[in-house]
N, C-alpha and C positions, 0 to 999 in steps of 0.2 A: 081425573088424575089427582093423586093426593098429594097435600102439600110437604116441600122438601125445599130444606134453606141450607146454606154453605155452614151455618153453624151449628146445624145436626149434626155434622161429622164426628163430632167426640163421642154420642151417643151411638151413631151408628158402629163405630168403631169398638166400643165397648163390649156392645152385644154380640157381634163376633167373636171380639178376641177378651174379653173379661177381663179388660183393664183399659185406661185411660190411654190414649195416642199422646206420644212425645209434644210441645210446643210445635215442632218446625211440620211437625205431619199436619197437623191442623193449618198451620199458616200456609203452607201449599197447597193446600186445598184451595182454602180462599183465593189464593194469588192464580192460580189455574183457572177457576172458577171465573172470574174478575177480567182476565187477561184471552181468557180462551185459547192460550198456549203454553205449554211450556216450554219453561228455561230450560236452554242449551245444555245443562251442565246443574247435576245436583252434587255438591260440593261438599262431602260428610263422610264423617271420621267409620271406622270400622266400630261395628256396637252399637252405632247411631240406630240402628231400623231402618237400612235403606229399603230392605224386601216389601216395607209399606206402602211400596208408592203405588205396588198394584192397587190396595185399598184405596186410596186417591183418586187410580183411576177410573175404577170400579163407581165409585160415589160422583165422582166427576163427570162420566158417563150417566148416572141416572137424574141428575140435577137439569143435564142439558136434553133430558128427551123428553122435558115438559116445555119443549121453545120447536116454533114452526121448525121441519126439516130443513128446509135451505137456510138457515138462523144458525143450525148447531154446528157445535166446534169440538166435541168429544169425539175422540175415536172409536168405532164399535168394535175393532179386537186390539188387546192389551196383550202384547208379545215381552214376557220376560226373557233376558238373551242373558250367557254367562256360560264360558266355557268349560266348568268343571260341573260332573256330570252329578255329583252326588251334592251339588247346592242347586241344579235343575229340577233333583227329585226332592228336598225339602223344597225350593218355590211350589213345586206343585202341589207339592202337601198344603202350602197356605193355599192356594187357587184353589182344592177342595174342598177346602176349612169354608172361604166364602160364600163360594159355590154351595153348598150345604147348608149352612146360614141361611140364606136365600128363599129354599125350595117349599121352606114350611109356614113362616110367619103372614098371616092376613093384616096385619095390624102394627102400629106402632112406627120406627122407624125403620125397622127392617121389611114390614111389610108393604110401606109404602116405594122404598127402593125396588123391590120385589114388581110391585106388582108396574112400575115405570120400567122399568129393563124387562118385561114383559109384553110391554104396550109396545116397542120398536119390533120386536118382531112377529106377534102375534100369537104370539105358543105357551105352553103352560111352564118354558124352561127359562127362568129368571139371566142365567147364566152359565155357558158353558165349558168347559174345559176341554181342552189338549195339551201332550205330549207329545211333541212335534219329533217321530222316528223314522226311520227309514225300511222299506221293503217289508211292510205290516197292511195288508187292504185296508182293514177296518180302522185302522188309526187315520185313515181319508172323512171320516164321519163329522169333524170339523168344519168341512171345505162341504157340506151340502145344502147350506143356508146361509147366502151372503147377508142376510138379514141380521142373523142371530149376534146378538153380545157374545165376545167370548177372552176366555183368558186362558193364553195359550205358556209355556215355559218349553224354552228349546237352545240346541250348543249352536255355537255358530254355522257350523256347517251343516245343519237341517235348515235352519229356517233362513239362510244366506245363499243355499244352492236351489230352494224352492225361490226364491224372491227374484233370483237372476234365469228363473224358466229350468233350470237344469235339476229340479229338487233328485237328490240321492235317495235314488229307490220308488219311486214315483213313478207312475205308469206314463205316457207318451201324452196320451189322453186326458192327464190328471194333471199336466204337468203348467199349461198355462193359466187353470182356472188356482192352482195354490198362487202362481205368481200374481193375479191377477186381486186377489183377495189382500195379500199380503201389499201388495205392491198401494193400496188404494183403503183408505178409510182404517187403517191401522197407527199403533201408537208404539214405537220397538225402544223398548225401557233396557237399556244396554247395561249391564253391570258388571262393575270392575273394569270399566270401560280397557284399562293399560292392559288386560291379557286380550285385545282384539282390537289394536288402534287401524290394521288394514280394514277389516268393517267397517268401521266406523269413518273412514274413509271413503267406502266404497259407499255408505250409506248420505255420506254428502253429497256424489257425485250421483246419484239417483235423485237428491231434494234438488238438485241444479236442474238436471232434463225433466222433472217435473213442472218445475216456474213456466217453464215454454214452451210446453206443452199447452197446447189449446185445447178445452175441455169448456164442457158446461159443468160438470160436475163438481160437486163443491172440493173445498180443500182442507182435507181433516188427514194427511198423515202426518207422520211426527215422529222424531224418535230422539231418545235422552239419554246424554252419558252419565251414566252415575257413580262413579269417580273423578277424584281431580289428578290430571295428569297435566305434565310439561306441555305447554302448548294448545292447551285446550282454548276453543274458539266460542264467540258469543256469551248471551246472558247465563249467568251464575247463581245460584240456591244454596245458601250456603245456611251455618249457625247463627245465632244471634245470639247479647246477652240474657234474652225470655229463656233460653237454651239452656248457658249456661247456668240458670237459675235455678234448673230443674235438678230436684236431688238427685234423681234417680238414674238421670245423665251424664252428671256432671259425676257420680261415682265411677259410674265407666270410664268416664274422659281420664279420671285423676287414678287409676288403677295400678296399684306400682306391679310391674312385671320382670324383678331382679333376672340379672341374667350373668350366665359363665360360660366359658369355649375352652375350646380343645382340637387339638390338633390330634388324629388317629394314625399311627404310622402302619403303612400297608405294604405288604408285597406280594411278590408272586402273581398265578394266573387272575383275571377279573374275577372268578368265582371265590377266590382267595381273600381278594381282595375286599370282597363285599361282604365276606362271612368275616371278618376283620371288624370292620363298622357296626357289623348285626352284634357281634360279640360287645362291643363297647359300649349300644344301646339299650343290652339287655342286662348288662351289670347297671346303668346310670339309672335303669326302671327299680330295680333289686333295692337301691338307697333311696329312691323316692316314694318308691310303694310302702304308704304305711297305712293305718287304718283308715274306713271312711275317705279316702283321697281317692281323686283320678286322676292316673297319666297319661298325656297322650303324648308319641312318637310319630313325629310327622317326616318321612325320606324322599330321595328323589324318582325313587322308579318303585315298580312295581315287583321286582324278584327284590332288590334290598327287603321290603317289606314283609314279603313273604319269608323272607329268612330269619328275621327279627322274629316274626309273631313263633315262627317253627322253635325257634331258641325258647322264648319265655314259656311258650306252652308246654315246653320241655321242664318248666321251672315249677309250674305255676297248674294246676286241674283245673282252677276256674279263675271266671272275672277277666278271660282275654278275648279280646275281640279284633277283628281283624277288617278294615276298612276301607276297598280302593274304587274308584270308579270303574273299572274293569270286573264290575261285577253283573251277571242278570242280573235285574230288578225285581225279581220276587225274593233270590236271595240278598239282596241289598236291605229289601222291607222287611225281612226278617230279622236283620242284625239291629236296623234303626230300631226297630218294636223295643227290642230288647233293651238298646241303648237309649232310647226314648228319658226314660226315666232315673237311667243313672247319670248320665253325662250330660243331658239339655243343661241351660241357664234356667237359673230360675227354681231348680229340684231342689227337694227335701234332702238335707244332710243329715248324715248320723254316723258320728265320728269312730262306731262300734263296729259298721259297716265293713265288705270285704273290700279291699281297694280293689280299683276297678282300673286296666288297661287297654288304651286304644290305640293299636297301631295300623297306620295309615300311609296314601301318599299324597299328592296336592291336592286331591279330592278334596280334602276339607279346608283349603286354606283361604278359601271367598264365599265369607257368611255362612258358614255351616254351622248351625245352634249346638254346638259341641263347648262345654265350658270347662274346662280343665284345671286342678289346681298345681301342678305342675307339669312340664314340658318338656322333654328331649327331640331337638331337630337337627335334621344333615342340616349341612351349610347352603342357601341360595343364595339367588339373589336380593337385593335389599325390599323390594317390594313384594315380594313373595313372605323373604323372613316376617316383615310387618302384620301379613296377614295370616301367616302362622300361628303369631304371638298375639294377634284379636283373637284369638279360643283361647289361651291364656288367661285365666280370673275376669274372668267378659265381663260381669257385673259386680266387677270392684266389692264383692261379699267377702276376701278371704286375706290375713292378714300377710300369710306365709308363704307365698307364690313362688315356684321357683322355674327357671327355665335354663337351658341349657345348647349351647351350639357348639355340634361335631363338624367337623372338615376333615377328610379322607387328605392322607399327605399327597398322593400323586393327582390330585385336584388342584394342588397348587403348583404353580410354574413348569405345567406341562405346555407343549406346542398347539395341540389341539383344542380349541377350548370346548368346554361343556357344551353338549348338544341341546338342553333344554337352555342354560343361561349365558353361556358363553364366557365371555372375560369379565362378568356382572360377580360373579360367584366372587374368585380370588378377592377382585378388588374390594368386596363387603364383608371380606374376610379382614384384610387388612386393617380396614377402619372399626371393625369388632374390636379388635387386637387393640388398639388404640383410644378408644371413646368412649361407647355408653356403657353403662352397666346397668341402667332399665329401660325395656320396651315399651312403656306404657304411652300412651296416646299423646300425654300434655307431655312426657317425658323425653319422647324423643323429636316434638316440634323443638325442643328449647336445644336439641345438639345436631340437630338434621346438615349436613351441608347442602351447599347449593348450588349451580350454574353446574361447569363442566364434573367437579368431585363427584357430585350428585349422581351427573349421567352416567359416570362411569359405572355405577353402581346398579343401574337397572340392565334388564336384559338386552339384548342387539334388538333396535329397533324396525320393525321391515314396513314397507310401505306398500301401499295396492298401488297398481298397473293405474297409467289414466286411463280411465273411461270413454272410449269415444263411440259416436253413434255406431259407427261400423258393429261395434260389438255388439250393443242392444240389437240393430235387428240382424244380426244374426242368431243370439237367443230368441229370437221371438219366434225362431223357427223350431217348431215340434214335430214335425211329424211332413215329410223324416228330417233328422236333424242333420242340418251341414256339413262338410266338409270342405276345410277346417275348421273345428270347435273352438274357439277359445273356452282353455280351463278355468272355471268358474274358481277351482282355487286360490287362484292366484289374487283375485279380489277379497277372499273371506279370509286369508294366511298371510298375501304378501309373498313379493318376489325374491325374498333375500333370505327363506328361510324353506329347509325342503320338509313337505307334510304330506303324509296319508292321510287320505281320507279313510274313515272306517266302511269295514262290511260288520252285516251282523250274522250271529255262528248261533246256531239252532240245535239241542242235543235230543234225540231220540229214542228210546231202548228198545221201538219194534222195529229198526231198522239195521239190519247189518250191513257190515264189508262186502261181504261176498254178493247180497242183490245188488250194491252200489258198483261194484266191479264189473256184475253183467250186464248193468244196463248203460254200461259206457256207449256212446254210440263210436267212438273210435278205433274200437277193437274190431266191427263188419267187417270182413270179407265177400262175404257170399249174401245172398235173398233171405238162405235159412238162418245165418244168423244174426243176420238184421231183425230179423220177425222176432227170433228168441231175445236180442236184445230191449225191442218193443214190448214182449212182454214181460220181461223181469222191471221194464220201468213202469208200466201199468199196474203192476202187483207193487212197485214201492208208492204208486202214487196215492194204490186205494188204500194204505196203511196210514198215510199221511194225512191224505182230506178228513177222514172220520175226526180226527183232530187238528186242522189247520194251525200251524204256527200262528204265536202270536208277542209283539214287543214285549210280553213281562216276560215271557222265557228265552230271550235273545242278546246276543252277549256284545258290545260294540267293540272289534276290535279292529288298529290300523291295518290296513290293505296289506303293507307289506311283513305283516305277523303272519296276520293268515297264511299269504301267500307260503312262507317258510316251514309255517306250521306242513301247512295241508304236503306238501313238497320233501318234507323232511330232511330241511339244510335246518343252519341253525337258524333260530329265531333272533330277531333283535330284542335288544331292552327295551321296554315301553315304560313312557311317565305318565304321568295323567293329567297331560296337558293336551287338548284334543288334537289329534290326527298325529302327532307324533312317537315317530320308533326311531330307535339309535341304529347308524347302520351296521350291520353284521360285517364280523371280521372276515374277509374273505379265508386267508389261513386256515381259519376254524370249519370252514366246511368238509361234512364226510366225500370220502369216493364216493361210494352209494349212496343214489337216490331211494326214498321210500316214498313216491307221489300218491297220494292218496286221492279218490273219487270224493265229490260232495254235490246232493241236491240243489240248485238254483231255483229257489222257491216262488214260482209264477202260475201257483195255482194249476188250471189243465197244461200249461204251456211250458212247465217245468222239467228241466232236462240237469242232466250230468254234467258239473266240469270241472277242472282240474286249475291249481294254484292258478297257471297261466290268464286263463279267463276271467280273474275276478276282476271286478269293477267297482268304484267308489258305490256306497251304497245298495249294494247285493244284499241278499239273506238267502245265506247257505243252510240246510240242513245236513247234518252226519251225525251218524251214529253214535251212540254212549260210549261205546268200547274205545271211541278213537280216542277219548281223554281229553286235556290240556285247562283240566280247573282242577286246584288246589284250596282247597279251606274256603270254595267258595270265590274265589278269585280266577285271576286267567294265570295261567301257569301251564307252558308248550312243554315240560316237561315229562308234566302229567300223565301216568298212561294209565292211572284207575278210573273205573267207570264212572260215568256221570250222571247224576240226578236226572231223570226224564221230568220237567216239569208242566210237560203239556196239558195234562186234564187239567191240573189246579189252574196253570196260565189262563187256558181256556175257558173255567168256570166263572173266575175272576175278572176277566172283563166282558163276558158274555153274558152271562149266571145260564147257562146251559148247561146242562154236567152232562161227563162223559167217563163212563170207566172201558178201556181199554181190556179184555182178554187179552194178554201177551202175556206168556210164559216169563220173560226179564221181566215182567209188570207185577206179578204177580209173585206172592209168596206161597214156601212152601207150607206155611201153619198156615193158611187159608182152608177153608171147607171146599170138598169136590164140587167143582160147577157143574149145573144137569147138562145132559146131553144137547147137541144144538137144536136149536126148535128150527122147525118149518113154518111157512109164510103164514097160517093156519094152525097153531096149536091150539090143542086140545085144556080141560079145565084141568087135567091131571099136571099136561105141562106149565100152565101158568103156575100151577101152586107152586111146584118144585121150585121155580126162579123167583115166586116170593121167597120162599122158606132158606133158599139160598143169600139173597141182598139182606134179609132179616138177621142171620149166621154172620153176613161178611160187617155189621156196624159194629161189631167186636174185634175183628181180626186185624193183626199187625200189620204195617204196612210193608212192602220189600225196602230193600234200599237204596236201591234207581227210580222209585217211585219217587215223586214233589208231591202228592199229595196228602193232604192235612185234613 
C-alpha cells in the first residue's frame, strides 16, 4: 500500500481542485486525522469552503485504510445533508469532481489515495457516488456493496426517512438494508445545520441508542453540524488567526455588501399582490443591470419568481435565467451549464459583457457558487437574509456591490404569520429599518444582536418528538409494516411545523389521458371491463418499460401540490424550503373537480391512482399534455406541453440509447421511417433503417422531445 501522510493533503487537494485548500481545511484534516473524530460542530462563516469537508473525508478515509480494520476510525460513506435541493446538486457536482479525480491516476498522490480506497473494497472503483432520491430502482445501486467508499449528497427527507427504516420510495425489501448501511459505518456531514435542527436532533437520539447497544462491531458513525447555531452542543472547529491571515479569506470575510430596503405597498387578490412585488423587482433589476454585472433576485416562493423572470424576460431577449429547486434535474443542468461560467466565483469578468440575471428562490441561499455583483431580495428571516447576501460579492473582488431588501406591506402586521418564517420576517424587518447598512461577514458580526432580540429574528424553532425504544422497533418492522406507524416526519421536520413530504412527477409524451382514464381500475363494473381495463394498462405499461423512468427526469414536488394539481382544486404556494406548501385558501376552490388519473411507477406492479392515493415518496407518471412546468420550473398553472425527457434521462444515467417512435416524439421535418421489420429482416430491410438513422443525425428535434 503506498505511502500517505496527513500533510499531503494540500497536494492532494490541489490536484483536484487546482488551487491550494484554505489554512482551517488543512488543519482539520490533521486534527480528524490525530483525534479519529470529529468535532461536534464546524464553526464557519458563509464563503469559508465549508463543502470541503467532503474532501477531508474523503483523504481522511484513505489515510485510515492503511491501519488494521478493527484500528480504523473513518467512516466508509460520507453523507452530505442540506436542505435546499439545488446546493445538493452542486455538492454533487464536487462528489463527481472527486470521484473522477480518482478513477485515472496510478501514481503520485492522487494515485496512491486511489489505489487505498480501493484496497477497502476490493474493486477497481476508488470511490463512489449517490444522489440519494426517491422512487428511482436504479438509484438503489449505492446500497449493493456495504464494502464500497462512497460519497452520497441528500435533503433531509431522503436520507432521514431511509435511516429511520421508512426511506420514501424505497421498496419494502430495500428498506432495512438502506437503513442498515446508513445507520452503521457512515459519517452525516449536516450543513446549515439551522434549516434542519429537528434532524439533528433526531440524529443525537440515534448516537444515544447506539452507545448501548451491545455490538462487537466497531464504532465509526458520526455525524457534524456545519453551522453555528444558538445552542449548539460539544466540541467546536472554528477560524483561527493562520485564517485570518490568509488573503484570499480574509477578502471574503472583510467584503462590504452595502445595502437599502423598501417597503412594497400591495393590494388586492394574492395574485395582485405578488405581481405588485415582481413589478418592483423587475424595475430594481432595470437600474442595476449595467454592463459586465450580475444580478441576482432571490423571493420567497416559487410563482413570485416565476412572475419576476416572466416580467424581465418581457424586458430583456437575453441573459435571463430562471432558478428554483423545483426543477427536474436535467433541466436544472442545463441552466447550471449555462450559468456555470457567468455567475460562479472566481469567473472571468469583462465589463463589455451582456449583464446577466438570475432570478431564483431559496434554492440558492446555502452555498450555492452563485457570485453576484449586485442583489435584489424579498424580505426573510435574518438567517436566511445572511445567506442571501453570502452570493453577494463572495470573493470580495468587487468594489461596487449593491444589495437591496423588498418587504410586501401586508407581511407586516398581519395576524397570520408567514408560513416559511413566521414572526422572524416582520421582526428582521424592523431591525433593517433601524441598523446595518452592510451585510458583509465581519460587518454584520460588529452590529448582530444577541440573546432574546437575536431569537426573535430567526424562524419558529420546531423540535423532534423524543425518541423512545417503542418507536425504533416498531420501524424495524418492514414487511409488513405496523399498525400504527409512527410518521418518520415528524423526526426529520419537527412537531410544531406542518410539512409535505414530496412525490416525484414523471412527464411522458407517448402516454395519453384517454389510455390513463381507461386503465383506471375504479371505473369496472363488469369481467369485460375489467379485462379491457387490464389491457389498456398493459399497453401503457409496454410504452413505459421500453424506457423506464428515471430521477434526472423527475420533478420533486410537496404531496399536497400534487395532490391539488392532479385533483384540480387550487394548488398551494410552494417555497423552496423542503416538504413545504402554503395552505390553499379554501374560498378559492372551484365547484368542479377536474381529477385526473396518474401512473404509480412500480415497475410490473404499477397501477393507476388518483390525487387521494399519493404517498410521501411516490413517483407518478402523466402525461405531457397534463402540463404544470413553466420556463422549466413547477407551475400548476401550466397547461402547455411538457418536455418528454426520458431517452436523454435514460441515456444519461445508463448510456443505453433509446429513440422512441411516437408520433408526439417525433417531428414533422424528420425523414419517413421504413415500414416495421419482422423478427427476421431481410438485407433490403436492414439497409432502409441504416439509411434512415443516417438521414435522422441531421434532422430537428420535436419539442416535447429532451433529447440533445
Amino acid at each position: 500500500m503506498p505511502d500517505l501522510a496527513p500533510h499531503d493533503f494540500p497536494a492532494y487537494f490541489e490536484a483536484v481542485h487546482e488551487h491550494r485548500p484554505f489554512p482551517w481545511q488543512a488543519r482539520l484534516l490533521e486534527q480528524v486525522a490525530k483525534e479519529g473524530r470529529w468535532p461536534s460542530l464546524l464553526d464557519l462563516p458563509t464563503g469559508s469552503g465549508k463543502t470541503a469537508a467532503i474532501d477531508v473525508a474523503v483523504f481522511h478515509l484513505a489515510l485510515d485504510a492503511g491501519r488494521a480494520a478493527r484500528e480504523r476510525n473513518a467512516p466508509r460513506r460520507i453523507v452530505m445533508v442540506v436542505d435546499r435541493r439545488t446546493v445538493v446538486d452542486q455538492a454533487f457536482e464536487r462528489a463527481k469532481k472527486i470521484s473522477d479525480a480518482l478513477k485515472g491516476p496510478t501514481h503520485g498522490v492522487l494515485g496512491a489515495v486511489r489505489e487505498r480506497l480501493c484496497g477497502l473494497s476490493g474493486t477497481e472503483e476508488p470511490l463512489a457516488r449517490a444522489q440519494l432520491r426517491g422512487g428511482m430502482p436504479r438509484d438503489d445501486t449505492w446500497a449493493k456493496r456495504p464494502d464500497q467508499p462512497l460519497v452520497a449528497v441528500s435533503t433531509v427527507d431522503q436520507v432521514g426517512s431511509r435511516l429511520l427504516f421508512r426511506g420514501y420510495g424505497v421498496s419494502d425489501a430495500m428498506r432495512p438494508i438502506h437503513a442498515g448501511l446508513l445507520g452503521h459505518d457512515s459519517l452525516f456531514l449536516l450543513d446549515e445545520v439551522h434549516l434542519s435542527q429537528p434532524f439533528l436532533e433526531t440524529l443525537e437520539a440515534i448516537r444515544r441508542y447506539r452507545t448501548r447497544a451491545k455490538t462487537s462491531l466497531p464504532d465509526r458513525w458520526q455525524f457534524v453540524a456545519m453551522s453555528a447555531t444558538p445552542g449548539s452542543k460539544g466540541s467546536s472547529f472554528g477560524l483561527t488567526e493562520e485564517d485570518h491571515r490568509d488573503e484570499r479569506l480574509v477578502r471574503r470575510l472583510r467584503a462590504a455588501k452595502p445595502l437599502e430596503h423598501a417597503m412594497v405597498k400591495v393590494v388586492g387578490s394574492e395574485a395582485a399582490r405578488r405581481a405588485k412585488l415582481a413589478e418592483e423587482c423587475a424595475n430594481r433589476v432595470e437600474a442595476l443591470a449595467m454592463p459586465g454585472r450580475v444580478v441576482g433576485v432571490v423571493v420567497n416562493r416559487v410563482a413570485t419568481a416565476l412572475d419576476v423572470f416572466k416580467l424581465v424576460k418581457s424586458r430583456r431577449d437575453e441573459g435571463v435565467f430562471l432558478v428554483t429547486g423545483r426543477m427536474r434535474p436535467l433541466d436544472r443542468n442545463d441552466v447550471d451549464k449555462r450559468l456555470s461560467e457567468l455567475v460562479s466565483s472566481g469567473r472571468r469578468r469583462d465589463s463589455t459583457a451582456l449583464p446577466i440575471i438570475v432570478i431564483a428562490t431559496q434554492c440558492i441561499e446555502a452555498g450555492a457558487d452563485f457570485d453576484f455583483d449586485a442583489l435584489v431580495t424579498e424580505c426573510a428571516s435574518l438567517d436566511a437574509l445572511r445567506q442571501r447576501f453570502g452570493r453577494l460579492n463572495r470573493l470580495g473582488a468587487i468594489t461596487d456591490a449593491r444589495g437591496v431588501v423588498l418587504v410586501r406591506s401586508d407581511a407586516l402586521g398581519k395576524d397570520e404569520p408567514d408560513f416559511v418564517y413566521g414572526r422572524a420576517l416582520e421582526e428582521t424587518w424592523k431591525w433593517i429599518e433601524g441598523a446595518p447598512r452592510d451585510f458583509g461577514i465581519q460587518a454584520m458580526d460588529v452590529c448582530l444582536p444577541s440573546g432574546d432580540d437575536l431569537a426573535k429574528m430567526l424562524p419558529p424553532s420546531s423540535r423532534a418528538p423524543v425518541m423512545l425504544p417503542a418507536h425504533l422497533d416498531t420501524w424495524t418492522q418492514t414487511a409488513p409494516i405496523p399498525q400504527p406507524d409512527p410518521d418518520v416526519s415528524l423526526w426529520l421536520h419537527g412537531v410544531d411545523q406542518k410539512r409535505d413530504a414530496d412525490v416525484q412527477i414523471v412527464w411522458r409524451a407517448d402516454m395519453t389521458a384517454e389510455l390513463v382514464a381507461r386503465a383506471d381500475p375504479r371505473v369496472a363494473v363488469s369481467p369485460e371491463e375489467l379485462r379491457g381495463i387490464q389491457g389498456a394498462l398493459a399497453a401503457l405499461l409496454a410504452r413505459i418499460e421500453v424506457c423506464p423512468p428515471t430521477g434526472l427526469e423527475a420533478l420533486a414536488v410537496p404531496i399536497g401540490a400534487a395532490r391539488a394539481w392532479l385533483a384540480g382544486t387550487v394548488v398551494p404556494d410552494v417555497a423552496d424550503v423542503e416538504g413545504r406548501s402554503e395552505k390553499e385558501d379554501e374560498k378559492e376552490r372551484p365547484d368542479q373537480r377536474m381529477s385526473r388519473g396518474a401512473l404509480l411507477w412500480k415497475g410490473e406492479d404499477s397501477v393507476i391512482v388518483q390525487a387521494d392515493d399519493l404517498r410521501p415518496g411516490m413517483t407518478i407518471v402523466v402525461p405531457s399534455t397534463y402540463g404544470g412546468l413553466g420556463y422549466g420550473t413547477w407551475d400548476p398553472s401550466s397547461t402547455e406541453r411538457v418536455a418528454d425527457l426520458g431517452d436523454r434521462a435514460r441515456w444519461e444515467q445508463t448510456r443505453r440509447p433509446t429513440l422512441r417512435l411516437y408520433p408526439a416524439l417525433m417531428s414533422p421535418a424528420w425523414p419517413t421511417p421504413p415500414p416495421l421489420i419482422k423478427d427476421d429482416p431481410d438485407d433490403g430491410e436492414r439497409e432502409g433503417v441504416a439509411n434512415w438513422l443516417a438521414a435522422m443525425q441531421s434532422a430537428p428535434l420535436p419539442e416535447c422531445s429532451g433529447r440533445s
